[in-house]
C-alpha atoms as one frame of an Amber mdcrd trajectory, in Angstrom:
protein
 106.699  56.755  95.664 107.011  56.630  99.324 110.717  57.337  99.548 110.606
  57.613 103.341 109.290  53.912 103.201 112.058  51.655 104.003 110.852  48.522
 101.291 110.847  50.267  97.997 113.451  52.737  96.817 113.239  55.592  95.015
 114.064  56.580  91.808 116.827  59.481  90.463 115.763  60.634  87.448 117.402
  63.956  85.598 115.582  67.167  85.854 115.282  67.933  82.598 113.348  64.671
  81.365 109.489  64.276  81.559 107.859  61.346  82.809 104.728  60.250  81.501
 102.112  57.098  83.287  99.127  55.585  81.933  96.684  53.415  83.893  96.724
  49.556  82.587  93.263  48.504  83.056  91.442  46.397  84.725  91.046  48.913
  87.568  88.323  49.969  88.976  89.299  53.587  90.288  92.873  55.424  90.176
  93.188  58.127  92.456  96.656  60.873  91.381  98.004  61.732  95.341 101.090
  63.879  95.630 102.497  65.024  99.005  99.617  62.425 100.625  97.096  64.243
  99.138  94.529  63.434  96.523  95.106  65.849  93.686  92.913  64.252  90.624
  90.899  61.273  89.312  92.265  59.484  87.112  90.243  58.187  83.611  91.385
  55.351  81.329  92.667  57.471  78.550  94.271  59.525  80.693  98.226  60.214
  80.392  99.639  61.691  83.447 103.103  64.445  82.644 105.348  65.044  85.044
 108.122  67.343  84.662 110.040  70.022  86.428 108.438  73.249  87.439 109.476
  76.839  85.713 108.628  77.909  89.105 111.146  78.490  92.108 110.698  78.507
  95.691 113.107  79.199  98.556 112.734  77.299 102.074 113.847  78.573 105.215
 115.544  76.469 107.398 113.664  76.985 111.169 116.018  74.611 113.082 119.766
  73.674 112.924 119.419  70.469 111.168 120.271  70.419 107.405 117.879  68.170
 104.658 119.682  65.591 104.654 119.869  64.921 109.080 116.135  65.437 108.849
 115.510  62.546 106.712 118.332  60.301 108.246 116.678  61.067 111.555 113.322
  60.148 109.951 114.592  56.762 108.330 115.991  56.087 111.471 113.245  56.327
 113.661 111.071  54.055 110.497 113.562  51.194 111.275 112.924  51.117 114.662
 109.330  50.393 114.114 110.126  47.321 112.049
């Protein structure tokens, strides 16, 4: 969560597992975001499955810069705000 964020880290997990989360109450609402937005509500029995898409996409790259540049320019500029 929040891998641009500077104090937590994320995690590397393989493609091919599936990760699953339930809620630990007391709580009084849990709200599922992905990509900053709110995609569900989330109930106490609820078990939330994430795993790899059978879907592919293909990006197009609309400046020089590779992935990886982008997000070192990013975590860059996030330290400077500290």
């Amino acid at each position: 969560m929040c891998a641009h964020a500077l104090y937590t880290r994320p995690l590397l997990i393989p493609m091919d597992r599936v990760i699953e989360l339930n809620a630990i109450p007391p709580y009084e609402e849990l709200l599922l975001s992905a990509d900053g937005e709110i995609v569900a509500s989330i109930a106490e029995n609820d078990t939330v499955r994430i795993a790899k898409s059978p879907d592919k996409v293909t990006f197009i790259r609309l400046n020089g810069r590779s992935y990886y540049e982008t997000w070192q320019e990013k975590l860059i500029r996030n330290t400077e705000m500290l």
